[in-house]
C-alpha positions as CSV (number, residue, x, y, z in Angstrom):
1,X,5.7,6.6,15.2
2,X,2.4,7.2,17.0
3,X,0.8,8.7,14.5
4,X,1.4,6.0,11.6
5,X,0.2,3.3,14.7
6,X,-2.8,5.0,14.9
7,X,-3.6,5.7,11.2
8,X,-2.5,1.8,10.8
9,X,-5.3,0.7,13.5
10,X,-7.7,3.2,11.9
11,X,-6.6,1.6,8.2
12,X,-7.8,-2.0,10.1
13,X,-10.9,-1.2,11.5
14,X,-12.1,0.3,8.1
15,X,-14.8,-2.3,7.1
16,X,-13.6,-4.2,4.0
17,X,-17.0,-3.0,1.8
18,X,-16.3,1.3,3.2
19,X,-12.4,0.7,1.0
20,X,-12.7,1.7,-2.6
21,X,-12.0,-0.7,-5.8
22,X,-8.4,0.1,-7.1
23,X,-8.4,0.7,-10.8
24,X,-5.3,0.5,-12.7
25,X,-4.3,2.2,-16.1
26,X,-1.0,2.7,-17.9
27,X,-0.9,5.9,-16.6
28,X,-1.0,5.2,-12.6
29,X,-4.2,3.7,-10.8
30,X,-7.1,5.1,-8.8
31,X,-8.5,4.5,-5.0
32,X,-11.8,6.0,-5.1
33,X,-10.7,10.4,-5.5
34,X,-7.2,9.5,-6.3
35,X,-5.2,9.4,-8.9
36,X,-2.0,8.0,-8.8
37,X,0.4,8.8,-11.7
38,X,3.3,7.0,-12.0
39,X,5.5,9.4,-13.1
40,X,4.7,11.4,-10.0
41,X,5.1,8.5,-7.3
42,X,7.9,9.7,-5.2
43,X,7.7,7.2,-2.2
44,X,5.9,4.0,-1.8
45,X,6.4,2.0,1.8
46,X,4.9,-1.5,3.2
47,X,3.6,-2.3,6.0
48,X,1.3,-4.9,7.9
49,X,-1.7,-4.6,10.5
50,X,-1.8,-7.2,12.9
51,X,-5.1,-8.5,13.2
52,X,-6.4,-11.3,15.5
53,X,-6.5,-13.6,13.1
54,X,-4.4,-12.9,10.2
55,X,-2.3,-9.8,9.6
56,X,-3.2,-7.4,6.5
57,X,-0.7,-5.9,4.2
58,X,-0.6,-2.5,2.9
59,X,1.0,-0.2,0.4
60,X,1.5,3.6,0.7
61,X,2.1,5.8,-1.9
62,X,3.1,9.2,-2.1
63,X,3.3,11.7,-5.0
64,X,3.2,15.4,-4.8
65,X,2.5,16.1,-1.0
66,X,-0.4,13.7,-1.3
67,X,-0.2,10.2,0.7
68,X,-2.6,7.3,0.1
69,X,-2.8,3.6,2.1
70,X,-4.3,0.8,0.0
71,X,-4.7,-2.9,1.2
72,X,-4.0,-6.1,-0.2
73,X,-8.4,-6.6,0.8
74,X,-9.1,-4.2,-2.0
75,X,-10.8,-5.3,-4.8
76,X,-8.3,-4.5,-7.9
77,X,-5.1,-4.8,-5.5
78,X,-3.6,-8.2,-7.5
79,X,-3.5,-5.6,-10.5
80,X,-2.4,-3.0,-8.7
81,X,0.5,-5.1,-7.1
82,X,1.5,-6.3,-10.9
83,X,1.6,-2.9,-12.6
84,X,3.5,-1.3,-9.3
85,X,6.4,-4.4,-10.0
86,X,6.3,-3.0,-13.7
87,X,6.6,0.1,-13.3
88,X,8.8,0.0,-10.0
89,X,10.9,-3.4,-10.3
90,X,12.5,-2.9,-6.5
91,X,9.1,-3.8,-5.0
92,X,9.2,-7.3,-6.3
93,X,10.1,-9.0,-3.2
94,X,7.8,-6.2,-1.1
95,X,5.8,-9.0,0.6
96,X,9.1,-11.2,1.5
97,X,10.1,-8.0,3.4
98,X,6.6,-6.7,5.0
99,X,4.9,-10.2,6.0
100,X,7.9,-11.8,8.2
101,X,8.2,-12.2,11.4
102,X,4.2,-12.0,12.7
103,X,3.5,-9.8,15.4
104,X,5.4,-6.6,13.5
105,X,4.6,-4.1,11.7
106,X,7.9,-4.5,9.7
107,X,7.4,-0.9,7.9
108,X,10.1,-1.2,5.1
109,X,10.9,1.4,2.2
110,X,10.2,-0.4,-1.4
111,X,10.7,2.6,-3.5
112,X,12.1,5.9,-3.1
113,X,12.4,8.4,-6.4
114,X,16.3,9.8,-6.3
């Protein structure tokens, strides 16, 4: 666990303007190099950073070997968060079980492909 701590502090301390815009299409999305296909997502987890002042949610997706972390601070998340309850209706209620109780990381798995 370890390494997903340390990747989650790294994730935080990440200024806001260094995190590319998210860009959705029918097809998947894009954060900054990469491309997303839906059809390929085979794993997508949430989980929170607690900051000093507010905590800060994140998604990870994974497809093909390939892993990528975007934040709810992202310009183009709202869209992404949208087409991701489209296209994946079990991460409707994602935030209900990645935001509660404070002080956690509360790491949950929202989608897994069977």
């Amino acid at each position: 666990m370890g390494t997903i701590s340390n990747l989650m502090e790294r994730l935080s301390r990440t200024p806001k303007a260094e995190r590319p815009s998210i860009v959705v299409t029918a097809f998947g999305f894009t954060a900054g190099l990469d491309f997303v296909a839906w059809q390929a997502v085979s794993e997508i987890q949430g989980y929170k950073v607690d900051l000093l002042t507010t905590d800060e949610a994140f998604l990870q997706f994974t497809w093909n070997g390939h892993v990528v972390h975007v934040s709810e601070e992202q310009p183009g998340f709202e869209q992404l968060e949208q087409a991701m309850i489209a296209v994946f209706p079990s991460t409707a209620n994602w935030r209900d079980k990645v935001l509660l109780p404070a002080f956690e990381e509360c790491a949950s798995l929202l989608y897994r492909r069977s």
